[in-house]
C-alpha positions as CSV (number, residue, x, y, z in Angstrom):
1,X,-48.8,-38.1,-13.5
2,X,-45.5,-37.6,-12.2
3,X,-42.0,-39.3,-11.2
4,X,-41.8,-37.6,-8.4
5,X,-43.4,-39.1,-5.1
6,X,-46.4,-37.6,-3.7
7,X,-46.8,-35.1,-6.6
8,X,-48.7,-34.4,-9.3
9,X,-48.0,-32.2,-12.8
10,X,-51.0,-29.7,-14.2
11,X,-50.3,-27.3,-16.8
12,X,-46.1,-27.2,-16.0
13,X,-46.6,-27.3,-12.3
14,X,-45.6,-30.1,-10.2
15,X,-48.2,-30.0,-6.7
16,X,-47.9,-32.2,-3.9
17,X,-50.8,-34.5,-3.2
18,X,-50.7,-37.1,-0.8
19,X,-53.9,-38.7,1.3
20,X,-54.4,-38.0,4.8
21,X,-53.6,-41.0,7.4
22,X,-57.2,-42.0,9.2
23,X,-56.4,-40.1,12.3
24,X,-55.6,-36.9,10.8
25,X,-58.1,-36.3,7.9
26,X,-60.0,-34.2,11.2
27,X,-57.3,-31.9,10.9
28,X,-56.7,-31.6,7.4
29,X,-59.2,-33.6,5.1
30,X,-58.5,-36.4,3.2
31,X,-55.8,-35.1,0.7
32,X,-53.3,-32.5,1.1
33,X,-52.9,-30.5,-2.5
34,X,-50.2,-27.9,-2.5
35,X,-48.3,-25.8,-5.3
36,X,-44.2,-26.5,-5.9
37,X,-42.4,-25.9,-8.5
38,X,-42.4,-25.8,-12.4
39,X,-38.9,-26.9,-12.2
40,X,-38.6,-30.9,-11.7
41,X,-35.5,-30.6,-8.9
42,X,-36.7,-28.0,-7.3
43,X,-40.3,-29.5,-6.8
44,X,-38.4,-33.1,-5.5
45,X,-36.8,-31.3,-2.9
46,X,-40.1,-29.3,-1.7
47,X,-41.6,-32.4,-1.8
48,X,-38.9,-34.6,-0.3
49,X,-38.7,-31.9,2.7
50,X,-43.0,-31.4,3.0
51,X,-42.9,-35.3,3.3
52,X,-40.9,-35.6,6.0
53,X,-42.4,-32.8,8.3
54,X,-45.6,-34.6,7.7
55,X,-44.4,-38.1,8.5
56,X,-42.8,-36.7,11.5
57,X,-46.3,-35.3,12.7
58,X,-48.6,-38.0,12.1
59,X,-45.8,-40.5,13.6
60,X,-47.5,-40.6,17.0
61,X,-50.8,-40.9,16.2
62,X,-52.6,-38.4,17.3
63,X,-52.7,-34.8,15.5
64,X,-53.3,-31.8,18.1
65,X,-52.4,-29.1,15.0
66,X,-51.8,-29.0,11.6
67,X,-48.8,-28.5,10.1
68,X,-48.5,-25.3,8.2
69,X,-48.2,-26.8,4.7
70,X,-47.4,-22.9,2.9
71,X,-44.9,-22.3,5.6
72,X,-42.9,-25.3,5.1
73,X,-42.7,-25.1,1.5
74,X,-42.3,-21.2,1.6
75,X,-39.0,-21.5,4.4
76,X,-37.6,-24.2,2.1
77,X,-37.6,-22.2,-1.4
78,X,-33.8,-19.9,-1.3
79,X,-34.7,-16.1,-1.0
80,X,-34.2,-14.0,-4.2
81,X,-31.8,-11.5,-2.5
82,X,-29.6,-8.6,-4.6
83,X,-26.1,-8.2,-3.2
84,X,-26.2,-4.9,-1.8
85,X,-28.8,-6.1,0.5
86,X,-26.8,-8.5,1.4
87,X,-23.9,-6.8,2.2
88,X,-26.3,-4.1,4.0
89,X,-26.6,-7.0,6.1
90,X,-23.2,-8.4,6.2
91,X,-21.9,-5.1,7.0
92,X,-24.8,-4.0,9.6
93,X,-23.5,-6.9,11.7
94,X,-19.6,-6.6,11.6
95,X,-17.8,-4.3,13.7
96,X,-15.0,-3.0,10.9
97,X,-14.4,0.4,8.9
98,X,-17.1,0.0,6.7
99,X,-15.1,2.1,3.8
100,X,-12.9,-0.1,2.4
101,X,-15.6,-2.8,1.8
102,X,-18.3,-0.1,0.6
103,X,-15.5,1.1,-1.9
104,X,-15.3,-2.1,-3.0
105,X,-18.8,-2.8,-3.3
106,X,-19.4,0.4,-5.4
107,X,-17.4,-0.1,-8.0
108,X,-18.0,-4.0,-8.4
109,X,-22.2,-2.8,-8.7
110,X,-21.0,0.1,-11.2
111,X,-19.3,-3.5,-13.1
112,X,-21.6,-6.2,-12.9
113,X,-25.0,-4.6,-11.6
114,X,-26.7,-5.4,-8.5
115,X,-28.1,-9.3,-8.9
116,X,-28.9,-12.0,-6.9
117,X,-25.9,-13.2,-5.2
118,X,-26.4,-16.3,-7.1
119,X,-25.7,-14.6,-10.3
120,X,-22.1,-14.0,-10.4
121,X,-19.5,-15.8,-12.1
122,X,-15.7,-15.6,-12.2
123,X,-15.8,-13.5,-15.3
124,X,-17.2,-11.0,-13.3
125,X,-14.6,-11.2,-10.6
126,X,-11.9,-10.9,-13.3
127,X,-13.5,-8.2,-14.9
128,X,-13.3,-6.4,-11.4
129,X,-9.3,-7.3,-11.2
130,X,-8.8,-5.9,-14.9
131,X,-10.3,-2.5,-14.4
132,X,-8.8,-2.0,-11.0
133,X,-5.2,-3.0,-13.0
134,X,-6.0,-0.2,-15.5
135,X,-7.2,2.7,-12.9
136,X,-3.9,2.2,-11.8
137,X,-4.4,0.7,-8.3
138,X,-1.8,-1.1,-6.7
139,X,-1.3,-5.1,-6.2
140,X,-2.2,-5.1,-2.4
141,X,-4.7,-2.5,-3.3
142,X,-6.8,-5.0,-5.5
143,X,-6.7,-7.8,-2.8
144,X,-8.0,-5.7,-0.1
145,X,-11.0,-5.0,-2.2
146,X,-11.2,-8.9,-3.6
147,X,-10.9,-9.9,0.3
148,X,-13.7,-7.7,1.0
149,X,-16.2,-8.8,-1.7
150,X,-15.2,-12.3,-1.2
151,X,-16.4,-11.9,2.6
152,X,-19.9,-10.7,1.7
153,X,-20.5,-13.5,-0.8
154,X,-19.3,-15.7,1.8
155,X,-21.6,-14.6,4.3
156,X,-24.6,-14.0,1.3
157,X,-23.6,-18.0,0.3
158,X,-23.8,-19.4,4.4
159,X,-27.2,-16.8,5.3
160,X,-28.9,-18.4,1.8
161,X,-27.7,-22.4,1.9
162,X,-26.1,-22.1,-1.5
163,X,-23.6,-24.3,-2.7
164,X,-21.7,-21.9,-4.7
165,X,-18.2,-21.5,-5.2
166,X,-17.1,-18.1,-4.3
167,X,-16.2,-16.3,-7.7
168,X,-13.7,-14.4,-5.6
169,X,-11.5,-17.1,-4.2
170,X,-7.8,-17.8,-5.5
171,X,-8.5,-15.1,-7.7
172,X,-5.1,-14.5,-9.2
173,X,-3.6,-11.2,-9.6
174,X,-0.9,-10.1,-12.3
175,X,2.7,-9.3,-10.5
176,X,1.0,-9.6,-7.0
177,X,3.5,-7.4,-4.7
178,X,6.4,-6.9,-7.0
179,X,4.7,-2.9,-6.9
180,X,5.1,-2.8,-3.3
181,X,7.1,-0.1,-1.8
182,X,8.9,-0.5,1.5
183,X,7.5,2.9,3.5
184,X,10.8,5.2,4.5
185,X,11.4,5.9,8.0
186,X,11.9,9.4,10.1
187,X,15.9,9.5,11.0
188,X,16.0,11.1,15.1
189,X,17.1,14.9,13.6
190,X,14.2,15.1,11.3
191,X,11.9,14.4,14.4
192,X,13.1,16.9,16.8
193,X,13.1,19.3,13.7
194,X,9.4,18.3,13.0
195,X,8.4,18.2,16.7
196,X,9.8,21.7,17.4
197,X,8.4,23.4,14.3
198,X,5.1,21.6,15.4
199,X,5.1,23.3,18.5
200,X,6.1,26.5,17.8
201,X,3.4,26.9,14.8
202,X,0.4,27.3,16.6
203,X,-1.1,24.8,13.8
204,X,-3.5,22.1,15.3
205,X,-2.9,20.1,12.7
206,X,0.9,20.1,13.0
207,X,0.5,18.8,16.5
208,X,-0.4,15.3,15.4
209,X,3.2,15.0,14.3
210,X,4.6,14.3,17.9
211,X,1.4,13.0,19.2
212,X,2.0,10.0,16.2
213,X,5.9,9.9,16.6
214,X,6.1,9.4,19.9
215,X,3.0,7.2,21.1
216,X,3.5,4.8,17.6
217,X,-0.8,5.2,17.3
218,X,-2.4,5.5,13.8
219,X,-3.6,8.0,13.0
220,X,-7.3,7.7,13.8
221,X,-7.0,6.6,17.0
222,X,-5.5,10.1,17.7
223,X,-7.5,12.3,16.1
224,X,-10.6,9.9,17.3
225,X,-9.8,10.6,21.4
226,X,-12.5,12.0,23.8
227,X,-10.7,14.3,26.4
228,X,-12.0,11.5,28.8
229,X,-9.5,8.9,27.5
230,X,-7.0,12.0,28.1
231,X,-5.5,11.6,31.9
232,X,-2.9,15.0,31.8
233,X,-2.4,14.3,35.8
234,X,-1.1,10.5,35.3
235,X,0.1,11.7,31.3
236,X,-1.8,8.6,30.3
237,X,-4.5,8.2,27.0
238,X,-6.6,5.4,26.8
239,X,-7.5,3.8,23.0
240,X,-10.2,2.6,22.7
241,X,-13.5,2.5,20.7
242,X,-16.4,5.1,20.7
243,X,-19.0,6.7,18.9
244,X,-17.0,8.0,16.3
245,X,-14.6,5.6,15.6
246,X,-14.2,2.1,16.0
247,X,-10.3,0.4,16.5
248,X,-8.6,-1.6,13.7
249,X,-8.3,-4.5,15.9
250,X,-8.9,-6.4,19.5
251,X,-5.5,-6.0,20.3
252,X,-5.6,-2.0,19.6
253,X,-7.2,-1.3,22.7
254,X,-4.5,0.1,24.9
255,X,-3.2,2.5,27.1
256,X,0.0,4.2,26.9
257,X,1.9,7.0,28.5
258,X,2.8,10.8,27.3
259,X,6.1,11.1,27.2
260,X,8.4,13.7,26.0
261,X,7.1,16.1,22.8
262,X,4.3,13.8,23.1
263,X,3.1,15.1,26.5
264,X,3.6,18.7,25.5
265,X,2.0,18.7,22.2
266,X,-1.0,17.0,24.5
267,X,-1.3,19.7,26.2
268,X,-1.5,22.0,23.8
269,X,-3.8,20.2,22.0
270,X,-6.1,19.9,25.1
271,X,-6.2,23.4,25.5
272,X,-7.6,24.1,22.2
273,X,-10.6,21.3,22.4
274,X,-13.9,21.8,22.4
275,X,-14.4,20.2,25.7
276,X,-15.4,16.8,24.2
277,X,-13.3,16.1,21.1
278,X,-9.6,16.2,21.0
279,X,-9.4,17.4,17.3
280,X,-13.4,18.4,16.6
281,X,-12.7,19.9,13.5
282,X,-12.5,16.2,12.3
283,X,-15.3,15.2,14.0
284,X,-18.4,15.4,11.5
285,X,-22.4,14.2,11.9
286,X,-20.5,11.9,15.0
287,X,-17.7,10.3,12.5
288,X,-14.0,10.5,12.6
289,X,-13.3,12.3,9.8
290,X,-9.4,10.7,10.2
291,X,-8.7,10.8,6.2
292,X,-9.5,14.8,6.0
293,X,-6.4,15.2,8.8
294,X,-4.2,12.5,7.1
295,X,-4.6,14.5,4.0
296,X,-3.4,18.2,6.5
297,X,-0.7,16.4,7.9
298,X,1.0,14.6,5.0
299,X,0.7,17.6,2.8
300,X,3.5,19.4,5.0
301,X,5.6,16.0,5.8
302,X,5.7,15.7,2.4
303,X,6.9,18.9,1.5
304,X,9.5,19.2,4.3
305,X,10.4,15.3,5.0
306,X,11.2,14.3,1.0
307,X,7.8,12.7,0.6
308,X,7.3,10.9,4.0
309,X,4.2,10.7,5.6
310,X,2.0,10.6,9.0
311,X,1.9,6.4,8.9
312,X,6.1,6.7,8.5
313,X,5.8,7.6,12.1
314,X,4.2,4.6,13.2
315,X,6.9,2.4,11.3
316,X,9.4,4.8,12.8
317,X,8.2,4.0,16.2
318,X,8.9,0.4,15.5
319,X,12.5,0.8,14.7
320,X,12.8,2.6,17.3
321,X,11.9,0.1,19.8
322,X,13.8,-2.4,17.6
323,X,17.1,-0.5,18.3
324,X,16.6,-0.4,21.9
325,X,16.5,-4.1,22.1
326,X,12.7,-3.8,22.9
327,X,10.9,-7.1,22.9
328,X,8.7,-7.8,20.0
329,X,5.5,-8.7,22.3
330,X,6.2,-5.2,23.8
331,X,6.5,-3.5,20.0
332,X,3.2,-5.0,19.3
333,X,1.6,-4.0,22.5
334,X,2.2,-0.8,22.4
335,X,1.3,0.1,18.8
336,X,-1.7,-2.2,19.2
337,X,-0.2,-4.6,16.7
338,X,-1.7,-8.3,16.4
339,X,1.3,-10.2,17.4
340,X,2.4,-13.5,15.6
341,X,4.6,-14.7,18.2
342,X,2.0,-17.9,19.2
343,X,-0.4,-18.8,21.2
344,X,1.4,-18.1,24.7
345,X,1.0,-14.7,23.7
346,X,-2.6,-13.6,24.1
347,X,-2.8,-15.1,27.5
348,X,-2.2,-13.0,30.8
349,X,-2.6,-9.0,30.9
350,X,0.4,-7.9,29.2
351,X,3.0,-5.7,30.3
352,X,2.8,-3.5,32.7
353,X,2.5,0.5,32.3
354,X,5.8,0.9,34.3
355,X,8.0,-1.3,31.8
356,X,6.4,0.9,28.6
357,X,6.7,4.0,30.3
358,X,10.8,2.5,30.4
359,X,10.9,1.4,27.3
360,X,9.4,3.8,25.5
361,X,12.0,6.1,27.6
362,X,14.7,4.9,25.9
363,X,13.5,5.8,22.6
364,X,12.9,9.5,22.7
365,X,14.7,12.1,20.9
């Protein structure tokens, strides 16, 4: 016997077993017998759900086709998925820069294994935080790669119906930001003197210093551009997305005008293309290879700019604008930032190419 309706226990293993209305036993004989569960909860949900598919069918009356009995039970029972596969999944399906979440990934499965997703614990997300704290890794570091893991359990948790609190969330982190540095900023003379050696150098690599400086891109979306999203007759590029690199965000698709070093170094640049690529010595097997020239270009900013670097350009940019009075909506249109200014903001087109053509104007050295 059993306490569980319509079931039955043999040997550890609750079945269902229920009688066939009159007008059904046609279809399905008089009893329906099917396997569950060893596991009492388990099998009174199975059963609980099995019962009301059936009640729903034989409601009207009259049976045309069975109801798949296996099926039911089998689409009810969780799957016994591994993380990895999961975040295979999770990340197959999102549009981002798949590195930082893989880097993540990697080093939590080299910690705690590659389990069912239902198998981790908040031990094993502290264990995560502790030996990221003694590699070395920085505060904001730690919670980039604890907002990445937390996203693929999330998703693992919703795809699987678990009720499972996420071993990841409000996970705290020793002395959060007090090891943040504020990123220095290119003064107007060290520009022009960067700019100028740039040109002069022949290097490709040097280029990318007034290409950054004086568009306010990142990196990747420089070194990432087709010559088609290059127009040298209207000194426009287009960002955008493509084959070998996707955009950080919506709001980084842009385009923006060549101005000043910026339209020269362009045009060098062109001229030593490949026809398709801008920079194809960073494009490999049809991926932006953006980190390889981050590494080329910092290694000389750094030894002639006291230790700045290719992203100080961007944050230069932004002062700059800031010192002309530009408006912020402006700022973050043209460096493709998201903007926080409210709602009203993300409705209309923007402005117009003419008014960043004049702002950006004011800014050049």
């Amino acid at each position: 016997m059993s306490h569980i309706q319509y079931t039955i226990c043999r040997s550890g293993t609750y079945f269902y077993n229920r009688r066939v209305p009159k007008h059904a036993v046609g279809i399905y004989g008089s009893y329906i017998r099917q396997a569950l569960s060893k596991d009492p909860d388990e099998a009174q949900a199975y059963a609980e759900r099995l019962s009301n598919v059936l009640e729903a069918s034989w409601s009207h009356g009259t049976c045309k086709a069975p109801v798949d009995v296996v099926a039911v039970v089998e689409s009810f029972k969780p799957r016994s998925v591994t993380l990895s596969e999961m975040a295979e999944e999770y990340l197959s399906l999102r549009k981002i820069d798949q590195k930082p979440p893989r880097v993540a990934l990697n080093t939590f499965l080299m910690l705690a294994g590659d389990r069912e997703v239902s198998g981790y614990t908040r031990e094993d997300a502290k264990m995560f935080v502790r030996h990221m704290v003694l590699k070395g890794n920085k505060t904001a570091t730690i919670r980039r790669r604890l907002n990445s893991l937390s996203a693929i359990l999330n998703y693992a948790y919703s795809e699987l119906d678990l009720e499972k609190r996420n071993p990841f969330t409000r996970l705290m982190i020793q002395g959060e930001g007090e090891d943040k540095h504020k990123r220095g900023t290119f003064t107007n003379d060290q520009l022009k003197q960067g700019y100028d050696k740039a040109l002069s150098s022949g290097s490709t690599v040097k280029l990318l210093m007034p290409l950054l400086g004086e568009t306010g891109c990142r990196l990747a979306e420089i070194v990432g551009l087709r010559l088609e999203d290059i127009d040298l007759e209207r000194d426009l590029i287009h960002i955008r997305p493509n084959t070998a690199r996707r955009l950080k965000t919506p709001n980084s698709i842009r385009t923006l005008p060549l101005m000043g070093y910026a339209k020269l170094a362009m045009e060098m640049a062109v001229r030593q293309s490949d026809g398709e690529w801008l920079f194809p010595r960073y494009i490999k097997d049809g991926t932006c290879k953006a980190t390889h020239a981050s590494n080329a270009l910092n290694k000389w900013l750094k030894q002639d700019f006291d230790g700045l670097t290719g992203h100080c350009l961007r944050h230069s940019m932004r002062d700059r604008l800031r010192a002309v009075e530009c408006p912020s909506e402006l700022i973050d249109q043209i460096g493709g930032w998201k903007s926080v200014g409210g709602v009203g903001v993300g409705y209309g087109h923007g402005y117009s190419l003419d008014k960043v053509r004049e702002w950006l104007g004011g800014t050049l050295v």
